[in-house]
C-alpha positions as CSV (number, residue, x, y, z in Angstrom):
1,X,-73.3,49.6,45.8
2,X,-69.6,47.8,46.4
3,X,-66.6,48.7,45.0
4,X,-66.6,45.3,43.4
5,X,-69.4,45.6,41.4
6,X,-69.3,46.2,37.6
7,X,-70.6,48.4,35.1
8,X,-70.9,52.3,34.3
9,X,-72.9,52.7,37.4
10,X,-70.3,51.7,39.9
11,X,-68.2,53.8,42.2
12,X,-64.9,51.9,40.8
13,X,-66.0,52.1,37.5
14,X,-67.0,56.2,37.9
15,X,-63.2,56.8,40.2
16,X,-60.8,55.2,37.3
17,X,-62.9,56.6,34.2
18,X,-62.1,59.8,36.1
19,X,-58.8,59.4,36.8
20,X,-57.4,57.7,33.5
21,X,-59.6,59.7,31.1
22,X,-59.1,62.8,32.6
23,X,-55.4,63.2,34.2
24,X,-54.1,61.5,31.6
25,X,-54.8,64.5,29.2
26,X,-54.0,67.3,32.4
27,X,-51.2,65.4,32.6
28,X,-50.0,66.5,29.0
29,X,-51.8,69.8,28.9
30,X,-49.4,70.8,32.1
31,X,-46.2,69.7,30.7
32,X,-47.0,71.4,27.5
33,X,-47.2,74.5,29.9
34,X,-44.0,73.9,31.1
35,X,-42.5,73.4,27.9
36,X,-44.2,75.9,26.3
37,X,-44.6,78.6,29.2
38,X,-47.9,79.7,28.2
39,X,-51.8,78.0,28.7
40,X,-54.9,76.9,26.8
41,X,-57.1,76.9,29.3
42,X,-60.0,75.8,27.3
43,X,-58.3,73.6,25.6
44,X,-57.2,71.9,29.4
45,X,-61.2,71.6,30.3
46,X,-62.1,70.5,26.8
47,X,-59.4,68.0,26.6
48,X,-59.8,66.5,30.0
49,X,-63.8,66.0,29.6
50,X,-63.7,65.0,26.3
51,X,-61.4,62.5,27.7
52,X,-63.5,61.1,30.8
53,X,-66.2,61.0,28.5
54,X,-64.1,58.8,25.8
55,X,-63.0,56.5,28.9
56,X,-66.3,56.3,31.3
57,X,-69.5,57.3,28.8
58,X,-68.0,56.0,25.4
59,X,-66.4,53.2,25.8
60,X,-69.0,51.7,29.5
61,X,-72.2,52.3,27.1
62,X,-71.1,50.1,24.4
63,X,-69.2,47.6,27.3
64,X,-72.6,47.4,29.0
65,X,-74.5,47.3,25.6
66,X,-72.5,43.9,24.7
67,X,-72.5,42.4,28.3
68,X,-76.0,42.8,29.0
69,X,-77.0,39.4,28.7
70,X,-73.7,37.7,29.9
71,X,-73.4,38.9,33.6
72,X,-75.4,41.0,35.8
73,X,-73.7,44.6,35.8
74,X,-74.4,47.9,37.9
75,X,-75.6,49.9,34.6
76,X,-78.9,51.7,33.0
77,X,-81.6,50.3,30.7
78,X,-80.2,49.0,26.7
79,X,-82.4,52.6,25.8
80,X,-80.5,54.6,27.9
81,X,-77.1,53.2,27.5
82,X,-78.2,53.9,23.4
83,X,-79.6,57.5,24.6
84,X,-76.5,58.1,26.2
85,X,-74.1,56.7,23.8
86,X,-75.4,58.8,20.9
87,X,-75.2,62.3,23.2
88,X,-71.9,61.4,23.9
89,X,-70.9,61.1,20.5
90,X,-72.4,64.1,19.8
91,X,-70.8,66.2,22.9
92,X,-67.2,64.7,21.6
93,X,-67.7,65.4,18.0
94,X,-68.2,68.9,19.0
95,X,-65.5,68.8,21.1
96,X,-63.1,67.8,18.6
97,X,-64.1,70.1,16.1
98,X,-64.3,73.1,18.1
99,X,-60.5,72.2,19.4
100,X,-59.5,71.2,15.7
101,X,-60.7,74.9,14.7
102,X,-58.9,76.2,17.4
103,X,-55.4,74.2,17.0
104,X,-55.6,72.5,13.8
105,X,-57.1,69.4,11.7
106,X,-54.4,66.6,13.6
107,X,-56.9,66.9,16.8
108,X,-59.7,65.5,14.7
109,X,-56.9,62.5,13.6
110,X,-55.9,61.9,17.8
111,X,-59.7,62.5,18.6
112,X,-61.1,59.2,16.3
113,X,-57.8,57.2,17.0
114,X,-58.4,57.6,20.7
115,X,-62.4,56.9,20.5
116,X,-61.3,53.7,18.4
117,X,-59.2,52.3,21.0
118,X,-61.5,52.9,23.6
119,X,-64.0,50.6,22.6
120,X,-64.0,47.5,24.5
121,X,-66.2,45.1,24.3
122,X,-67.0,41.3,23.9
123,X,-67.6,40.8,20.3
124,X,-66.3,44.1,18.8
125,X,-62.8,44.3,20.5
126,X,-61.6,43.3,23.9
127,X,-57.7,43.8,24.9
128,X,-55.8,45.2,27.6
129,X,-54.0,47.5,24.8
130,X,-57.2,49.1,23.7
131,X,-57.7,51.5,26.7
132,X,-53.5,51.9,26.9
133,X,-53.5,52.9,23.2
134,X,-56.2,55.4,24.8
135,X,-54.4,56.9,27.4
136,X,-51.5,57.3,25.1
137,X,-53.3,58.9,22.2
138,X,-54.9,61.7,25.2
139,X,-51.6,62.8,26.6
140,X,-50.4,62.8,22.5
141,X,-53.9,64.7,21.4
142,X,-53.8,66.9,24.4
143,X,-50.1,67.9,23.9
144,X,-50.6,68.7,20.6
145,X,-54.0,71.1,21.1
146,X,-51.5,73.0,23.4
147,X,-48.8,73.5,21.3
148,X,-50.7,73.9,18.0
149,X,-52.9,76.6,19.8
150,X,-49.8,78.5,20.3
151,X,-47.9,77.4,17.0
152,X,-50.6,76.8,14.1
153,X,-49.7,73.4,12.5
154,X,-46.7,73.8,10.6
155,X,-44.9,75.3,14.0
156,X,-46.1,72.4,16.3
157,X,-45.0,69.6,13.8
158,X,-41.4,71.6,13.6
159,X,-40.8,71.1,17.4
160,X,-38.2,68.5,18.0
161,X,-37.6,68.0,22.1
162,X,-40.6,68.9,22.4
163,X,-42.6,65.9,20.8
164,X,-40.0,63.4,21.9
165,X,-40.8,64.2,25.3
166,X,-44.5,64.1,25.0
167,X,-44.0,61.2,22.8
168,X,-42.2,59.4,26.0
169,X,-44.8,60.8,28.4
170,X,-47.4,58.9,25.9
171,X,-45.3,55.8,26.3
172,X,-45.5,56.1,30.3
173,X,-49.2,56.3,29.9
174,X,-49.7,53.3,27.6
175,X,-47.6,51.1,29.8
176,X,-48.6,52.2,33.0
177,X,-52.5,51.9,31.9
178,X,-52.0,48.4,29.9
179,X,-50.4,46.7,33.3
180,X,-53.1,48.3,35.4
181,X,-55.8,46.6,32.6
182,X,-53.8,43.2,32.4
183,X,-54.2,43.1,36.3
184,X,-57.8,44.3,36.4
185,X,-58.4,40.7,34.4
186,X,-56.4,38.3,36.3
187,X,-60.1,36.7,36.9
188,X,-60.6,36.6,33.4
189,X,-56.9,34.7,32.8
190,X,-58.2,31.9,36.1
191,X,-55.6,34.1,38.7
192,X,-52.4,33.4,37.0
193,X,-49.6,34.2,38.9
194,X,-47.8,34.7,35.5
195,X,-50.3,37.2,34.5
196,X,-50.0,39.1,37.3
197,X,-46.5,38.9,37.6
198,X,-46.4,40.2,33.2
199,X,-49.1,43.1,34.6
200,X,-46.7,44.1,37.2
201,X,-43.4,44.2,35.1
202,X,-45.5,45.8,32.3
203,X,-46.9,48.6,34.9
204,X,-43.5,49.2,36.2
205,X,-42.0,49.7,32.9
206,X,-43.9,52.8,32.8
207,X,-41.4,54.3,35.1
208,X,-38.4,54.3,32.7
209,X,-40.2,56.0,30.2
210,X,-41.2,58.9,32.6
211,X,-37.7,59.3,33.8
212,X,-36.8,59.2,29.9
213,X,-39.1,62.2,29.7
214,X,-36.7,64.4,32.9
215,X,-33.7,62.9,31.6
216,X,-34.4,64.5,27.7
217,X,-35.4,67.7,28.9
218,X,-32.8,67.9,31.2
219,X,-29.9,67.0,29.1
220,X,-30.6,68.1,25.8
């Protein structure tokens, strides 16, 4: 199976799932050490599979599901994809409560505003700024199971530095992800060179936010 194919079944499909839906929330679960100087473990494990699962098992299901009959994909059966969807739903809904009893009730708000996003499909919704409205709403989500593990809900939503820098690492990953997406479907936009050229300056603007992120915590 090439790297070119398409689907849930194929190796680039499985590597970037990985990658964006699960670094994206270590990514935040890590600073939040830092910032923090303490770790949820669980919450690090629960957060970053709930996440691949949002990016690779939630949101490739109902792609496959909806592209079936419009191109030949790498993927399972339409009753598997359906098996598979439902379990998955059921394995994130359990994580997001279990996490929301653990930190507090916002986890169950980031959890469904993340598994919105995150479905894209032809027909239901299909934008680059879906799956970057995912990858910002896991490093957001995952910050916050950190800090309201340690603080309860009335201390996490009184941090101030803190949020602004999480809130400017979310920005890195929505920007970062979006320009990635927008050049993943230059075939779709006929090979513009303007496209590609808007995904690279979009991907790149990524940068300023992370250095925003250093420059916060090292000045204020």
């Amino acid at each position: 199976m090439g790297i070119e194919e398409k689907g849930m079944l194929s190796p680039f499909t499985i590597f970037t799932s990985i990658i964006t839906g699960s670094f994206f929330p270590l990514l935040a679960s890590f600073y939040a050490a830092i910032l923090i100087g303490k770790i949820y473990w669980i919450g690090v494990i629960l957060t970053s599979l709930g996440g691949f699962l949002t990016h690779y098992v939630l949101a490739h299901t109902i792609h496959d599901l909806y592209h079936y009959e419009i191109e030949k994909r790498c993927t399972l059966s339409k009753r598997a994809l359906k098996i598979l969807l439902v379990a998955c739903l059921i394995v994130l809904l359990s994580i997001a409560i279990y996490l929301a009893w653990q930190s507090g009730w916002p986890v169950i708000v980031f959890a469904v505003i993340g598994a919105i996003v995150s479905l894209y499909a032809e027909g239901l919704m299909h934008h680059e700024s879906q799956m970057a409205f995912g990858a910002m709403f896991l490093v957001i989500g995952s910050f916050y199971v950190q800090a309201g593990y340690f603080y309860g809900v009335d201390g996490t939503f009184k941090l101030g530095k803190e949020w602004l820098e999480i809130i400017l690492l979310s920005l890195f990953a929505f920007f970062s992800q979006y320009g990635w997406l927008l050049f993943y479907r230059l075939d779709d936009y006929g090979w513009s060179p303007k496209k590609r050229n808007e995904s690279i300056l979009i991907t790149k603007l990524g940068l300023i936010f992370l250095v925003a992120v250093f420059a916060v915590h090292a000045l204020m």
